[in-house]
NUPASE-551848 format. One record per residue (C-alpha): residue number from 1; x, y, z; residue in three letters. Coordinates in steps of 0.02 Angstrom, whole numbers, plus 50000, padded with zeros to 5 digits. Example, Ala and Ser with C-alpha at 12.3 -4.5 7.8 and 13.67 -1.06 7.14 Angstrom:
1,50615,49775,50390,ALA
2,50684,49947,50357,SER
// end
This chain:
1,49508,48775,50080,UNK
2,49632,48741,49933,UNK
3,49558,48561,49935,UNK
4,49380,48605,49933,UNK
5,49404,48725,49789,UNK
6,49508,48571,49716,UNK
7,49386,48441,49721,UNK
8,49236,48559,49683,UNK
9,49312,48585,49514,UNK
10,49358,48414,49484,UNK
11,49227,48323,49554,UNK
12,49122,48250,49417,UNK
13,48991,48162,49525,UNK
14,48901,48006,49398,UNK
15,48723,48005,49395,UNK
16,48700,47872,49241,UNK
17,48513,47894,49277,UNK
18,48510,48067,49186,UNK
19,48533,47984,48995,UNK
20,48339,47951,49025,UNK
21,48297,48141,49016,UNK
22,48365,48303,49081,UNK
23,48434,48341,49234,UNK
24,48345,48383,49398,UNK
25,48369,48546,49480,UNK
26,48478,48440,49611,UNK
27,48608,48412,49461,UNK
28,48611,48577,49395,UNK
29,48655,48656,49563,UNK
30,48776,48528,49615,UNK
31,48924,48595,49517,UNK
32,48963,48769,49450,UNK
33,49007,48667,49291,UNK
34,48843,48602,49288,UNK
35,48748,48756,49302,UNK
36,48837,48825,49150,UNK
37,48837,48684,49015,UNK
38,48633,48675,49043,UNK
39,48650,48845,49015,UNK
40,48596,48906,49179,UNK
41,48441,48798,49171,UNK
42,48396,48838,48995,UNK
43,48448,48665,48926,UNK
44,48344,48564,49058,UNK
45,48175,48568,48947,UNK
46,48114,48384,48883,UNK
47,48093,48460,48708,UNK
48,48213,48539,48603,UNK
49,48336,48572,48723,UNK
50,48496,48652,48582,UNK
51,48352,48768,48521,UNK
52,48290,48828,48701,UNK
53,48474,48844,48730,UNK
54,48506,48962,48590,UNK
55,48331,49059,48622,UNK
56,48416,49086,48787,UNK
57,48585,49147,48712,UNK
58,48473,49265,48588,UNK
59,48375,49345,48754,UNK
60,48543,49380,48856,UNK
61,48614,49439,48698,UNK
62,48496,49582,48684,UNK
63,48524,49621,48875,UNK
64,48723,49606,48883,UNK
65,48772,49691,48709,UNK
66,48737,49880,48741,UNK
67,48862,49864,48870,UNK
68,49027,49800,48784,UNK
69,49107,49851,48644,UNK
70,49171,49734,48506,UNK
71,49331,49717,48590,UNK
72,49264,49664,48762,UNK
73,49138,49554,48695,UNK
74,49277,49460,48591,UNK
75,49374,49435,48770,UNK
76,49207,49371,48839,UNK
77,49153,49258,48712,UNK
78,49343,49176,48718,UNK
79,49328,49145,48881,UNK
80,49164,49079,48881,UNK
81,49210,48952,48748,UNK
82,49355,48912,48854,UNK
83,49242,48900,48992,UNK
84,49135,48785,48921,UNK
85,49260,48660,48851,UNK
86,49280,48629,49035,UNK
87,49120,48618,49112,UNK
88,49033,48519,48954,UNK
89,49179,48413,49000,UNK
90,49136,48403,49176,UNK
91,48946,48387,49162,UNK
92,48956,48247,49025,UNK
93,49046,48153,49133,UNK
94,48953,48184,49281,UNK
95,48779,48123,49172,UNK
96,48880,47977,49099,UNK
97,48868,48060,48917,UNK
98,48987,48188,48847,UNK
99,48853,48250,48722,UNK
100,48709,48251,48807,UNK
101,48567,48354,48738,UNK
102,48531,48461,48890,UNK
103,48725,48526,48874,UNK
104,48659,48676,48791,UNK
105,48826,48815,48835,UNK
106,48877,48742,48661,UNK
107,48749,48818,48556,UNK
108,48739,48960,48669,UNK
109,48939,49053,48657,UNK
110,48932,49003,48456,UNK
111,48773,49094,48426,UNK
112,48830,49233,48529,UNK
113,48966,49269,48398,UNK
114,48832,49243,48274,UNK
115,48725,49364,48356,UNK
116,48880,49491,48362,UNK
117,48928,49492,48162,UNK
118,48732,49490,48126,UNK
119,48653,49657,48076,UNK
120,48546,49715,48242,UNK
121,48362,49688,48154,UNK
122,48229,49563,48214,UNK
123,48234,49488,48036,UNK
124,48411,49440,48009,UNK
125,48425,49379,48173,UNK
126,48277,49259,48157,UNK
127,48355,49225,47996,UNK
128,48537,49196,48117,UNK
129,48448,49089,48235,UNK
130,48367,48966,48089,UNK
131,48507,48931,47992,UNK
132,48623,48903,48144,UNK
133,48493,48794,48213,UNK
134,48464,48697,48042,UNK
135,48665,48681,48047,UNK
136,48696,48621,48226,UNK
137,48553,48471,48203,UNK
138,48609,48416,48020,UNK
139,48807,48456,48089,UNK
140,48901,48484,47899,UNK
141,49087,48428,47903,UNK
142,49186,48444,47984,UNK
143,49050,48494,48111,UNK
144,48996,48299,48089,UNK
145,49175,48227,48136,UNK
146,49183,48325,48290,UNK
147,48990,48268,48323,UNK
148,49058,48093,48311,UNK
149,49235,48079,48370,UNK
150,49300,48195,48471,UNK
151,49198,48124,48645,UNK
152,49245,48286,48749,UNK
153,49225,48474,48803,UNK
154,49333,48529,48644,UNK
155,49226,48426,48526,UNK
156,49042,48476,48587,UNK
157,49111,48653,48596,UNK
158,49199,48621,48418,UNK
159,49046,48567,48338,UNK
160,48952,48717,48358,UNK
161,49090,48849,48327,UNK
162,49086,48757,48156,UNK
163,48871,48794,48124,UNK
164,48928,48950,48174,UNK
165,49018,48979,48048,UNK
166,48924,48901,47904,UNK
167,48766,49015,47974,UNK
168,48902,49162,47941,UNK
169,48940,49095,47794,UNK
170,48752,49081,47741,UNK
171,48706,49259,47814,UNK
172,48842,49342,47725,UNK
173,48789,49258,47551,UNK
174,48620,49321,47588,UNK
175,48672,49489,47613,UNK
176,48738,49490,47442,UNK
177,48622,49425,47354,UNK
178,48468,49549,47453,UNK
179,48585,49695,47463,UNK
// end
């Protein structure tokens, strides 16, 4: 049993086909670490896969949030990062590209915490959801060095904690300047 559970979390099964377009259905339920960096399916669209993936994290936002507290949903979003490190890690491997675009748990945990430190109206979390968008594609520095040379979980994950912040950074600006 210990070596099944072993080699289910290690195995990072190569399907060099997948750089052609997103993953079949077969891939994402291979590997629990598959499932999660295509953002349980989310991430598997031809087009726009980082922006379906963060629609998705703004929909299971809205579900999930009533029922944590800040505290909790700190814990969670830690250990979802964490989480993610390892099975973008996994899943890049397994697709023969550690970035690929239908990895979409990156944009996902990121906007989360956006989500959490954004005031709960429809308008400033559209406004959340552009500017972290418009910052993961044109990836600022040091979101650009992770982009290009840190080839693993930590730097896809990395990346996108870093739009994350500049769409804080942005929001909280605007705040001022409207409030």
């Amino acid at each position: 049993m210990a070596s099944r559970l072993c080699s289910i979390i290690t195995d990072t099964t190569t399907l060099p086909e997948l750089k052609k377009g997103p993953p079949s259905l077969k891939f994402l339920f291979a590997h629990p670490a598959h499932f999660i960096a295509c953002g349980c399916g989310s991430g598997l669209t031809r087009w726009a896969p980082g922006t379906f993936g963060t629609l998705f994290a703004w929909i299971t936002f809205v579900f999930f949030r009533p029922h944590v507290n800040d505290g909790e949903l700190l814990t969670l979003l830690a250990g979802a990062y964490l989480l993610g490190i390892w099975a973008i890690d996994v899943t890049g491997k397994g697709i023969g590209d550690p970035d690929h675009g239908n990895i979409v748990w990156d944009e996902i945990v990121p906007f989360w915490l956006v989500l959490m430190l954004t005031p709960d109206t429809f308008l400033w979390q559209s406004a959340a959801f552009a500017l972290f968008r418009y910052f993961d594609i044109t990836k600022p520095q040091p979101a650009r060095y992770f982009d290009e040379h840190v080839k693993n979980g930590f730097g896809v994950m990395a990346d996108d904690l870093i739009a994350a912040g500049y769409t804080l950074l942005s929001l909280a600006l605007l705040k001022f300047v409207f409030a």
